[in-house]
N, C-alpha and C positions, 0 to 999 in steps of 0.2 A: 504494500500500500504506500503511495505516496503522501510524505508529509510536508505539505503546501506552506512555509512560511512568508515571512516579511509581506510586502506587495502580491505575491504570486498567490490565484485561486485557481480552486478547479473550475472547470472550463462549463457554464452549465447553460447555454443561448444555444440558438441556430446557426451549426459550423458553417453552413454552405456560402455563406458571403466570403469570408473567410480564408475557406479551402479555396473558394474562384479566384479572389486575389494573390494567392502562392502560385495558382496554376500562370495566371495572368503574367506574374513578372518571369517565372522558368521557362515556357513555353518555347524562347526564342534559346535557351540556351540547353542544348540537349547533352553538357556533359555536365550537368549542374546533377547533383548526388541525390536532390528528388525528384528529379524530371521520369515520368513516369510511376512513383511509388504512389501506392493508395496509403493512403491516413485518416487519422482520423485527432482531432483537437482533445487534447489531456485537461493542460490550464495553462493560465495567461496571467500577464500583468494587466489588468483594463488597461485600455488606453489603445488599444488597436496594434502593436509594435511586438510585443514579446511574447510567443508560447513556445509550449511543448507538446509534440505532437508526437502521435503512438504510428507507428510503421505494422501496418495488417501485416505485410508478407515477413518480415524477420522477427518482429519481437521487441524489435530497439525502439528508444524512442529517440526525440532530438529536439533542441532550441532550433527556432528559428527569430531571426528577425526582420519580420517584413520591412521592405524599402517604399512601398506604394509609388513604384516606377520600374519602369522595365531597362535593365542596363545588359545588352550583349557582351560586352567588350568584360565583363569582370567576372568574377563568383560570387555572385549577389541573387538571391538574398544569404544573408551569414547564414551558415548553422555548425550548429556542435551536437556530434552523436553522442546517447546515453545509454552505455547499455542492458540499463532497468531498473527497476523502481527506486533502488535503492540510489543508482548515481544520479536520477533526476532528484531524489531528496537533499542529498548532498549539494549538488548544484543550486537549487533554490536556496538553501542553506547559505551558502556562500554568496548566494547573489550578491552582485553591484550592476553598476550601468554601465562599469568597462570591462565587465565579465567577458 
């Protein structure tokens, strides 16, 4: 089980706006490390910018942080793979904003 501190909640809205905006900004870039994976939204900092999302086909999960823009040229949006309950606890634990 994950223990959601500081800012970060679990994730409890309608992911699909969400999910479309991850797809939105990877779409152009096909070596981006979620381009193609299905997921699905864990928790978040409100504010539209920071979650953690669960990876259906392996098990892991990962930060991401939305950019709300689409950039070819780089490997954006950020993410960092966790992998599992226990290293997303950690991570939130440790959070900052130059995590």
């Amino acid at each position: 089980m994950i223990r959601w501190a500081g800012q970060w909640r679990a994730f409890e809205r309608d992911e699909g706006y969400f999910l479309r905006e991850l797809q939105w900004e990877i779409e152009l870039n096909s070596s981006h490390p979620l381009h193609g994976k299905e997921c699905r939204i864990a928790g978040w900092i409100p504010g539209y910018d920071h979650f953690i999302l669960f990876l259906e086909g392996d098990g892991r999960y990962v930060y991401v942080l939305l950019i709300w823009r689409r950039d070819e040229d780089n490997f954006l949006p950020y993410c960092k793979f966790l992998d599992d309950t226990d290293a997303v606890s950690r991570f939130v634990d440790k959070w900052t904003e130059a995590t």
